[in-house]
N, C-alpha and C positions, 0 to 999 in steps of 0.2 A: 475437597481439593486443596492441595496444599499451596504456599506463594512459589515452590519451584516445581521445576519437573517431576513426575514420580515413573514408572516403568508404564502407563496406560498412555502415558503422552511422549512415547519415542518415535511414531511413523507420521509420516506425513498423513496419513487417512485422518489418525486420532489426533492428531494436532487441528486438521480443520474442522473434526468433526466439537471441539470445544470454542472454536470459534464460532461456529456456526448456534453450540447452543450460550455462548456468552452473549450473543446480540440476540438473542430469543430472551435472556434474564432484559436484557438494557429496554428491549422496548414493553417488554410486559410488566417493566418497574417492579423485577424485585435482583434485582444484584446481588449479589455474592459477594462480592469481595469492596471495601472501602478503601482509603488512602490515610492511613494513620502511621505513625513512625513505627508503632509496634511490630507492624507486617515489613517494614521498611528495615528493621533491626532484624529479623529473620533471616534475611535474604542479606544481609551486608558482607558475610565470609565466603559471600558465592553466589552462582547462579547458571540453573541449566531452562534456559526458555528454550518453548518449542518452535517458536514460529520467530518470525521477521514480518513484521508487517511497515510496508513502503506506501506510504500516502501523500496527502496535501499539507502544506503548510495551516490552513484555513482554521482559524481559531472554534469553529464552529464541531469540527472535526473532531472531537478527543479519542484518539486510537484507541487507549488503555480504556476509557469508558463506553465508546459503543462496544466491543468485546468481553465488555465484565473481566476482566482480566487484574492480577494482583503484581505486586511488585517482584519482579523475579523470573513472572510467565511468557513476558513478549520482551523482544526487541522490535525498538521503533526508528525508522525511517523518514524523511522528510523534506521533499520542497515542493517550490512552484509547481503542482497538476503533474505531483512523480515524477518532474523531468531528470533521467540517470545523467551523470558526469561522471570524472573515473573517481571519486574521493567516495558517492553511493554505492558505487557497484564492487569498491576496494571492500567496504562496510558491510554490505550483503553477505561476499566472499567470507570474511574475517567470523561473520555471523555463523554462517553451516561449517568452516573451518574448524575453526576452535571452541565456539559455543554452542557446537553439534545440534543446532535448529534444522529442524526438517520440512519445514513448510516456510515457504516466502508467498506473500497474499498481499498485492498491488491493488490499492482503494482509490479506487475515482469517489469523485462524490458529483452527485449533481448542484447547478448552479455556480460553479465554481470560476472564477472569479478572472483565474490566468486560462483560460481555455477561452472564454465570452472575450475578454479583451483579445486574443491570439485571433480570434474570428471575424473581427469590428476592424483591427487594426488589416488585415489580409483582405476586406470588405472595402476599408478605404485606398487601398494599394499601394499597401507597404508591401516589401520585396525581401523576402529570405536573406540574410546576410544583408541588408541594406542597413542596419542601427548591431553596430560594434557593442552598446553600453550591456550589461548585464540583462536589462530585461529584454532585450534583443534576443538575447540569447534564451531565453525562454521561447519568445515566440516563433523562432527557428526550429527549435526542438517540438516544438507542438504542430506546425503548420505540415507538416505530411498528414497526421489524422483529420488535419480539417480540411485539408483539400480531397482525404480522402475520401469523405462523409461531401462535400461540393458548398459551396459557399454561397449558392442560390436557395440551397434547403430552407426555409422557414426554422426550420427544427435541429440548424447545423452546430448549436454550441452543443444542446443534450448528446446528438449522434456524435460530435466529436469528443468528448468525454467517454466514450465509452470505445469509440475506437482507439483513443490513445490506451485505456490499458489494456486493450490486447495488444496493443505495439511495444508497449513496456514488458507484456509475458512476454512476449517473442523477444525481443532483444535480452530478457535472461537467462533467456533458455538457451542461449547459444552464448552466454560469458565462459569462457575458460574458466576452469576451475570448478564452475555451478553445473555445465552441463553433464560433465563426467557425472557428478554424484543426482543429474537428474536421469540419466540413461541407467545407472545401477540403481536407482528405483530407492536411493535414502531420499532422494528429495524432492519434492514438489514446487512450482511457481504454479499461482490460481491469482485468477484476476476479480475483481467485485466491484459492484458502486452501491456507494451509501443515499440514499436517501433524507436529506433535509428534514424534510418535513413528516414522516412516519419513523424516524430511527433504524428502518431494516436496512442491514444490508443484504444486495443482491449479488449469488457468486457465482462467474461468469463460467465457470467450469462443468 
């Protein structure tokens, strides 16, 4: 597999289907692809990835390494527990736009860090729109999946982590611009959560 696209990675099926077996190399420890500038130099006059992959901020996280993926194959995505704003979803757009990606793959991960605080703080009875500051606004964007999942649950951070990205597949499936090209069948949105402590990812699809 080369660092860019080749003609076997133009549908969305064969975009997830190299994801899916990239985190089969990452947890069986044998990878494919490194991070050298030589792969880096490759890819510098260009780049056809097939996928968008939108996840967490979470240092623990490395998109391009749970996926075995090379410089060139993915565009990455990023904040607080995938919370979308219009400058993500401008990016997404711009992603299957112009860099004819066919697959968008939204990664919860367990344990995650703004989802458990979004849960503790909605626990102590903070109020949706009550803290204007930036992280407010995280836990505004989060607090429908965890009320969705109920805040009695024992088990309501894991259930809200996984409710939220089905709330993020739903809300891009219906962006302007993304759902046209998901209704004619060039693109996909598929939702997953990664696992801490075994490497696999799980895909919600």
């Amino acid at each position: 597999m080369t660092a860019t696209r080749d003609a076997q990675i133009s549908t969305p099926a064969a975009a997830l289907s190299e994801l899916i077996a990239g985190n089969k190399r990452f947890v069986y420890g044998r990878p494919r692809y490194g991070h050298d500038v030589a792969q880096a130099a490759a890819t510098a006059n260009g780049q056809k990835p097939h996928s968008l992959v939108f996840g967490c901020i979470d240092s623990r996280v490395p998109l391009e390494a749970i996926f075995d993926q090379s410089f060139g194959a993915i565009c990455v995505a990023r904040s607080g527990a995938h919370v979308l704003d219009r400058s993500l979803i401008g990016s997404i757009n711009f992603s299957v736009a112009e860099l004819g990606v066919s697959l968008v793959l939204v990664v919860g991960h367990k344990r995650c860090g703004a989802v458990h605080a979004t849960v503790e703080a909605l626990r102590g009875g903070a109020t949706v729109g009550g803290d204007v500051g930036y992280v407010g606004y995280l836990v505004d964007e989060l607090a429908p999946a965890v009320h969705e999942v109920g805040l009695t649950d024992e088990d309501a951070p894991e259930k809200a982590v996984r409710a939220n990205v089905v709330r993020t597949v739903a809300r891009l499936q219906d962006v302007p611009g993304l759902s046209e090209e998901i209704e004619a069948g060039r693109v996909r949105v598929v939702g997953a959560v990664y696992d801490l402590d075994s490497g696999w990812v799980e895909f919600l699809d």
